[in-house]
C-alpha positions in Angstrom: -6.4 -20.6 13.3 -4.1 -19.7 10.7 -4.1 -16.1 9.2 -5.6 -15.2 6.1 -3.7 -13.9 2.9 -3.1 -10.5 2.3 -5.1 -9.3 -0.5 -3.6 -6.4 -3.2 -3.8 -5.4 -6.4 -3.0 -2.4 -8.7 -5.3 0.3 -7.5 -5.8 -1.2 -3.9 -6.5 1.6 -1.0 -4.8 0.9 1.9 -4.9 1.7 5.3 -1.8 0.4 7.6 -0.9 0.6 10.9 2.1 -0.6 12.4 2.6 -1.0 16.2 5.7 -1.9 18.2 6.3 -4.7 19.9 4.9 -5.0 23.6 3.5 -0.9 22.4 6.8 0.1 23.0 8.4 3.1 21.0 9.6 3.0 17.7 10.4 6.6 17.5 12.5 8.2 20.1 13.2 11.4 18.6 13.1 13.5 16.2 16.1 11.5 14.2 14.4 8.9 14.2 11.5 10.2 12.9 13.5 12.0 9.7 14.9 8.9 9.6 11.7 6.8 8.8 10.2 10.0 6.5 13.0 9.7 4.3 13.1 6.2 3.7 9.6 6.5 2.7 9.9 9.3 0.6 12.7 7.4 -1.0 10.9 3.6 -1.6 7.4 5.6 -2.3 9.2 8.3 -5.4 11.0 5.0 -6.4 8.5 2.4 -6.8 5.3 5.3 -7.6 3.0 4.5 -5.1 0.9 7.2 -4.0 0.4 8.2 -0.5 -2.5 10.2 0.4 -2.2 10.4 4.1 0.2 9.6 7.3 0.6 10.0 10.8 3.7 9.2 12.7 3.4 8.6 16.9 5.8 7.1 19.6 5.0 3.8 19.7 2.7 3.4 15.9 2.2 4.8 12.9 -0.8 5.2 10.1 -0.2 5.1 6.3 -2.8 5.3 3.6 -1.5 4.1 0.5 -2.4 3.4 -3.2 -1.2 -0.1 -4.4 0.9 0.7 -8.1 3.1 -1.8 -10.2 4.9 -2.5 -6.4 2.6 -4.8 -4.0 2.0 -3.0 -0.4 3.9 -6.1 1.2 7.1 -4.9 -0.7 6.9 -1.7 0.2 6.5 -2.4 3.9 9.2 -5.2 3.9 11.9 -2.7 2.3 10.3 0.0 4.6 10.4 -1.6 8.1 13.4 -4.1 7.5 15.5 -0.9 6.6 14.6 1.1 9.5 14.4 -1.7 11.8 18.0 -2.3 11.0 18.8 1.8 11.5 17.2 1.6 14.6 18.5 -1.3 16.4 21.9 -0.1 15.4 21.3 3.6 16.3 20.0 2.3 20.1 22.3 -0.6 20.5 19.2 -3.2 21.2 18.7 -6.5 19.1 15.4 -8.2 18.6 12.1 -7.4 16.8 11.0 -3.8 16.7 7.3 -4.1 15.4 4.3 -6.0 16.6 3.8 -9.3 14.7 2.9 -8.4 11.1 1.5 -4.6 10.4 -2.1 -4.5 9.8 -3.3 -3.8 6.4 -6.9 -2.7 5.5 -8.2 -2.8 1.6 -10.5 -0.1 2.2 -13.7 0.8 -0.5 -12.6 4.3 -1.8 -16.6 5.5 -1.5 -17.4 6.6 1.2 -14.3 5.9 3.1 -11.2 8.1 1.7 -12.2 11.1 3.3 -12.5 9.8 6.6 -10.2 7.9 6.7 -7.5 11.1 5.3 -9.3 12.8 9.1 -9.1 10.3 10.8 -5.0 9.5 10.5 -4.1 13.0 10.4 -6.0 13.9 14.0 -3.4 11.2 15.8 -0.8 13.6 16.8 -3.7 15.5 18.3 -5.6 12.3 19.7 -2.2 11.4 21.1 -1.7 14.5 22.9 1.6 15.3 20.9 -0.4 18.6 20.0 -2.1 20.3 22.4 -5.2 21.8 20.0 -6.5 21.6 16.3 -4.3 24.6 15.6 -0.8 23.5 16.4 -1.4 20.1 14.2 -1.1 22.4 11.2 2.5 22.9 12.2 3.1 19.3 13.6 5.9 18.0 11.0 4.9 14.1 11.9 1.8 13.5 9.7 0.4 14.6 6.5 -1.8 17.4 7.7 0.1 20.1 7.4 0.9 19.4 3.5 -2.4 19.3 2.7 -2.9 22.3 4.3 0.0 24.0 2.4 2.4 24.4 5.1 5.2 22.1 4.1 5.5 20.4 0.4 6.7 16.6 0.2 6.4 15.7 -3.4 5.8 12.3 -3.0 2.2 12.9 -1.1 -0.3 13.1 -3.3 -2.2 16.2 -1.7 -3.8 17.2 -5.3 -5.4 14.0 -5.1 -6.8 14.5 -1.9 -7.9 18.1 -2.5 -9.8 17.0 -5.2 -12.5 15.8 -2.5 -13.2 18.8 -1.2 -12.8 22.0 -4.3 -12.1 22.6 -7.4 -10.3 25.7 -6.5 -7.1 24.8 -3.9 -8.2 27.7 -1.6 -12.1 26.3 -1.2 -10.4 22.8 -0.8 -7.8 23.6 2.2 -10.8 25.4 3.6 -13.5 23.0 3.1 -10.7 20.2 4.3 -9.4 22.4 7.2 -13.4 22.5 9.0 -13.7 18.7 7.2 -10.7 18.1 10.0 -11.9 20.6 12.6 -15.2 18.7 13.1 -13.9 15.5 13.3 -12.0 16.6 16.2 -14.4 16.1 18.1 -15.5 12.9 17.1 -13.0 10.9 19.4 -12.0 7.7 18.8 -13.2 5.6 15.4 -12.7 2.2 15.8 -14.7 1.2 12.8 -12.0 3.1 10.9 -9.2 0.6 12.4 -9.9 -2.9 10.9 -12.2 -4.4 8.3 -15.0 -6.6 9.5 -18.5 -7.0 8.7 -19.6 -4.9 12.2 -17.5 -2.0 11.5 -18.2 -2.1 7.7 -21.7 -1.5 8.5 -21.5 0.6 11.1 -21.5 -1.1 14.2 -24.1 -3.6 15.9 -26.9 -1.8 15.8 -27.0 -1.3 12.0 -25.8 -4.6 11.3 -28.8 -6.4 13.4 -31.4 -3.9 11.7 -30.2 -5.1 7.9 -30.6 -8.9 9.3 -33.8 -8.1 10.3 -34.1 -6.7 7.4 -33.6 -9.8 5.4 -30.6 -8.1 3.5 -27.7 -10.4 2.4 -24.2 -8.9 3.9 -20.5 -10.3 3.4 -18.1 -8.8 5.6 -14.0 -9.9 6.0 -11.6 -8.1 8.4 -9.3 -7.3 5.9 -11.7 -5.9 3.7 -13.4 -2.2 5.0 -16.5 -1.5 2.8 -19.8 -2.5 2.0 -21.2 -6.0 1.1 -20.5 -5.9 -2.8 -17.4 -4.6 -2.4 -16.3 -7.5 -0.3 -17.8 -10.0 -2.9 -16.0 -8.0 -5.5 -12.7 -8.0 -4.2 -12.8 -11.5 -2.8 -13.6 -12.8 -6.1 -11.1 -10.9 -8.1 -8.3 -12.3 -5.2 -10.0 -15.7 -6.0 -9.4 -15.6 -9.7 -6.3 -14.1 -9.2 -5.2 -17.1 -7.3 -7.3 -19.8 -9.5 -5.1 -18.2 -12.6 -1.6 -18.8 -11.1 -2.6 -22.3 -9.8 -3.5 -23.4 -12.7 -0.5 -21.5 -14.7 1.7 -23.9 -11.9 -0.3 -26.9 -13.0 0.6 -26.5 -16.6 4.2 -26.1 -16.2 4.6 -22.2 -15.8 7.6 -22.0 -13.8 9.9 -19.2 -14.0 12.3 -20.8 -17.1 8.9 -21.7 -19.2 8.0 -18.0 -18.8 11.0 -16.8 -20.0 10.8 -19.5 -23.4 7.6 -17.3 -23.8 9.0 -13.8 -23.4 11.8 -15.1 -26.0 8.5 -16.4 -28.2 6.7 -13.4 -28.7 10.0 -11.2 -28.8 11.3 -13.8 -31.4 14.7 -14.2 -29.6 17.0 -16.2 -28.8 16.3 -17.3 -25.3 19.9 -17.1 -24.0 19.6 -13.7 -24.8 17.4 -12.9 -21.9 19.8 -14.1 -19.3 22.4 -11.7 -20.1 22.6 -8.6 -18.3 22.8 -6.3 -21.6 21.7 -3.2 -22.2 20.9 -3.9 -25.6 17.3 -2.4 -25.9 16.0 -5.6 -26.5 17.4 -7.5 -24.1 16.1 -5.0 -21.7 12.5 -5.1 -22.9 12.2 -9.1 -22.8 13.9 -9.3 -18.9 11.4 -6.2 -18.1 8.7 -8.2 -19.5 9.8 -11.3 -17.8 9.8 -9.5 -14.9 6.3 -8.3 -15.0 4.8 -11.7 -15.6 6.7 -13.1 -13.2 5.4 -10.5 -10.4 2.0 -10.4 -12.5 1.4 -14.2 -13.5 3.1 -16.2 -11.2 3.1 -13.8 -8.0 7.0 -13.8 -7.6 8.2 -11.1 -4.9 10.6 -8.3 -5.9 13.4 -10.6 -4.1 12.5 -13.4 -6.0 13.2 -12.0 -8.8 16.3 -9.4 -8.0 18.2 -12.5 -7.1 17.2 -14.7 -10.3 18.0 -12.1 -12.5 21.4 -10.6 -10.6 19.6 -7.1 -10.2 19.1 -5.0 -7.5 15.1 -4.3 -5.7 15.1 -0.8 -7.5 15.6 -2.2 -10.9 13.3 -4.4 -11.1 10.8 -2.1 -9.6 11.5 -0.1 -12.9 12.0 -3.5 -15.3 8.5 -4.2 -13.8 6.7 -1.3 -14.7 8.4 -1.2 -18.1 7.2 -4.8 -18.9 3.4 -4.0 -18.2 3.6 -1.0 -20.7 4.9 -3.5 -23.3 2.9 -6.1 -23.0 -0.6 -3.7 -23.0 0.9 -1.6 -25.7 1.9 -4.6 -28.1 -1.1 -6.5 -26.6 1.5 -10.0 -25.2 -0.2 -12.0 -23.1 1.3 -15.1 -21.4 -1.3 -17.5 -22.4 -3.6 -16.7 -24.7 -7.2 -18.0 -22.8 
């Protein structure tokens, strides 16, 4: 059966796990581990998306991330191929490093965010790589010990997170810190893991007592929430995909976006193609290059390569073009 699609978009809470192949280790050491935190640090302050909680172990790791202008799969692809590369090189071994493809949850931010933020940081601890609840706050491998004030990494958005437990950041670490404590003893949460009607709802029981019930559920595995949040994202990813079909149907290829950009810019179109810094040169390929991510769903790659630029820069071009084309109200097609 073949897999499904991912499904992102701006706004998107993610939960990811990535495993190595045959659970073998992807991190040896320490070095390697710095290793891996700095290229995250670097792709997440580069392309803006948030990161509310991580967890780092031998042979996996747990990430929950906000989607931004950057889709998750671009992130990961730059994240894993990079350090893929470092690693094989470092330990003088060839082949795949990870597990198939990572796993990658949409996740409902009600009621799950808070959980979720436990339930990665306690891994260390479920893993045994910390004896007890106290020496996690010193564990430098997971996310934890930010929130709790210990260590400060910029690009984790700990504000963010205290804001579910205080207003004042003293009652937050405290309220977090027995938040944490408790769920210590909670073991295991699969339904935490992997989308899916049964663990949306809570497991079998609950799920058999809403049928009997007579209540209408949805569930999809890569989808953790309730019922209407499945229907709700499944139908935005549905007209999401309806929109760029039919943009294909009526001749919306890369070039005939560009004839637009030059349209509304009123330009000469061979003066998007050259690699000027003239400011509005740079404003129609940074609009180009949102509606090509936006409209027509072209990757990063795609794009870097078409337009001679480098992953980075049209990270930036991308997020430029959306702030032009709301501010000035463009729009590729006009229905």
């Amino acid at each position: 059966m073949p897999r499904k699609a991912r499904i992102d978009a701006p706004g998107a809470l993610h939960h990811i796990i990535v495993r190595g192949i045959e659970q073998r280790q992807i991190f040896r050491d320490d070095r390697d581990r710095d290793q891996f935190i700095q290229r995250l640090s670097d792709i997440l302050t580069d392309t803006e998306t948030p990161c509310f909680a991580w967890a780092l172990i031998p042979n996996h790791l747990h990430l929950l991330l906000k989607t931004g202008l950057t889709p998750i799969a671009t992130i990961m692809r730059r994240l894993l191929t990079g350090y893929a590369v470092y690693f094989n090189r470092r330990h003088r071994r060839h082949g795949h490093l990870f597990q198939n493809r990572y796993k990658s949850i949409l996740c409902q931010e009600e009621p799950y965010f808070r959980e979720l933020v436990r339930y990665i940081h306690l891994n260390p601890l479920r893993a045994k790589l910390v004896e007890e609840i106290k020496a996690l706050e010193k564990y430098p491998y997971s996310g934890h010990s930010a929130v709790l004030g210990r260590v400060k990494r910029d690009w984790q958005q700990v504000g963010y997170v205290m804001g579910f437990f205080g207003k004042r950041k003293s009652d937050a670490r405290k309220a977090y810190r027995q938040f944490v404590e408790k769920g210590a003893l909670q073991g295991r949460r699969p339904e935490l893991t992997g989308g899916g009607l049964v663990r949306s709802i809570g497991g079998w029981t609950a799920l058999r007592a809403l049928r009997s019930g007579k209540v209408r559920i949805k569930g999809d595995e890569r989808i953790l929430g309730d019922s209407d949040f499945v229907e709700a994202v499944l139908k935005e990813a549905d007209e999401q995909l309806e929109r760029r079909y039919r943009l294909k149907a009526e001749g919306y290829e890369f070039e005939q976006v560009a004839e637009r950009v030059a349209q509304v810019l009123d330009m000469p179109l061979e003066l998007i193609w050259e690699k000027s810094r003239r400011p509005q040169v740079v404003d129609a390929r940074s609009l180009l290059c949102y509606w090509g991510s936006k409209e027509l769903g072209m990757s990063m790659t795609d794009l870097a390569k078409r337009l001679h630029l480098t992953q980075p820069a049209i990270s930036i071009a991308v997020r430029r073009g959306e702030k032009i084309s709301r501010e000035n109200q463009y729009k590729l097609i006009d229905r």
